[in-house]
C-alpha positions as CSV (number, residue, x, y, z in Angstrom):
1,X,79.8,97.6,136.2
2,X,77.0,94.8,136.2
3,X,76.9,92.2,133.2
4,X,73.7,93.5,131.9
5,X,75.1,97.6,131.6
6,X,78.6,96.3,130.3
7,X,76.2,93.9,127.8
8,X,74.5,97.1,126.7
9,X,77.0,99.3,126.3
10,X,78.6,96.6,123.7
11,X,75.1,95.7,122.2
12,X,74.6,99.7,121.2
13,X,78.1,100.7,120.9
14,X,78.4,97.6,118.3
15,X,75.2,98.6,116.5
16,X,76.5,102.4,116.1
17,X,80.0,101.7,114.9
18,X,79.2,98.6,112.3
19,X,76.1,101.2,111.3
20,X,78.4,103.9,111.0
21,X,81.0,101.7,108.7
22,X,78.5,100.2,106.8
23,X,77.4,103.8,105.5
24,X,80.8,104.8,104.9
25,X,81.9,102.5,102.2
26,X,83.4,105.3,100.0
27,X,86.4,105.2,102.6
28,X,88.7,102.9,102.5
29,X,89.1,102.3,106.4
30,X,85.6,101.7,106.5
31,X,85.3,99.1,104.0
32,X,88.4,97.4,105.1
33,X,87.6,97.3,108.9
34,X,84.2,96.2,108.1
35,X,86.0,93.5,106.8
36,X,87.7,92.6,109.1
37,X,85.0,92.4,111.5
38,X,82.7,90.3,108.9
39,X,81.6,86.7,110.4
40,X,81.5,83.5,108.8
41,X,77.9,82.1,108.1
42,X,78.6,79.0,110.2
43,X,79.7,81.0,113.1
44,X,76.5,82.9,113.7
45,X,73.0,83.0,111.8
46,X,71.8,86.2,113.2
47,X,75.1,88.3,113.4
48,X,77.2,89.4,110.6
49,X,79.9,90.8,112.2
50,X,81.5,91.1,115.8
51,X,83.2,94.2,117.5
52,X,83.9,93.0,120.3
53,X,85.6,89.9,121.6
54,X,83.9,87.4,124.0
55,X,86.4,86.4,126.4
56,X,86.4,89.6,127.8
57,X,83.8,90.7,130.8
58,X,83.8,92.7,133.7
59,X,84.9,91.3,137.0
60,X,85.0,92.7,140.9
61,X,88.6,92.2,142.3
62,X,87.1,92.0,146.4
63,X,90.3,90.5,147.6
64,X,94.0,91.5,147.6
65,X,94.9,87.7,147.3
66,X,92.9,87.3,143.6
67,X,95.8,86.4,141.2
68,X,94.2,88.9,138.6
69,X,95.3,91.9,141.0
70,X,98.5,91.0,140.5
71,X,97.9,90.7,136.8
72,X,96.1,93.6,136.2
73,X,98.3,95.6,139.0
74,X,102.1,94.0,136.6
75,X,100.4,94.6,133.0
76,X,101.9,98.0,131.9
77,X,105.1,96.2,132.7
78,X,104.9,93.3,130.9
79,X,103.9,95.2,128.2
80,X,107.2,97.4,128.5
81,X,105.4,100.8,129.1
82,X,106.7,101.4,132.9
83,X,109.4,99.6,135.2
84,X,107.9,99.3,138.0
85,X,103.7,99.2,138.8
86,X,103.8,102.2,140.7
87,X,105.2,104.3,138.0
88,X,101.7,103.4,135.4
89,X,99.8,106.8,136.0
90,X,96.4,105.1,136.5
91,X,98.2,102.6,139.3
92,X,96.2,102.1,142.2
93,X,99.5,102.2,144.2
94,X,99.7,105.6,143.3
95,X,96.2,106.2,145.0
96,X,96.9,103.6,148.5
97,X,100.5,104.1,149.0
98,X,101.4,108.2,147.9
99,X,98.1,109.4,148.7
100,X,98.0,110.9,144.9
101,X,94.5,111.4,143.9
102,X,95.5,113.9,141.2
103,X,94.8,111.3,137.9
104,X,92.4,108.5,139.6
105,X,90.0,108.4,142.8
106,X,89.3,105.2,144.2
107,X,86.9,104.6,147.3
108,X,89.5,102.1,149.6
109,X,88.9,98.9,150.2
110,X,88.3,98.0,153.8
């Protein structure tokens, strides 16, 4: 996904949800995730709030040697979900090493 849709996507998904909350204030969710998302007036002087986090952006992984293949790839066991990489449903090992299309296509890379 190219920087300008992902910024998009975040820019009008952002817009809708904060909207969305900020007409809601009867619920108690509402009010206390607006909250939560509510921005200092030093941080920004045109924002209020802030859904989503900055650090994160989209990246293409061209290589097998990028260290962030192995970090994505090791995640769901780090986090304690699986044992083993190739047991995470959505594991590309699944797709180049079983031939299991069943839960996620992937073109290969050459």
């Amino acid at each position: 996904m190219t920087p300008l849709i992902m910024k998009g996507l975040k820019e009008e998904s952002a817009k809708r949800i904060i909207k969305t909350l900020r007409e809601n204030p009867p619920y108690p969710w509402c009010r206390k995730t607006l909250a939560r998302l509510r921005l200092p007036s030093t941080v920004h002087d045109e924002s209020h709030y802030r859904l989503w986090q900055r650090r994160f952006y989209p990246f293409n992984v061209f290589s097998e040697h990028k260290q962030k293949l192995d970090y994505m790839r090791n995640n769901p066991v780090t986090r304690g979900l699986v044992s083993a990489p190739g047991d995470w449903p959505w594991s590309r090992s699944r797709f180049y090493y079983w031939q299991d299309a069943s839960i996620l296509r992937m073109d290969r890379m050459r």
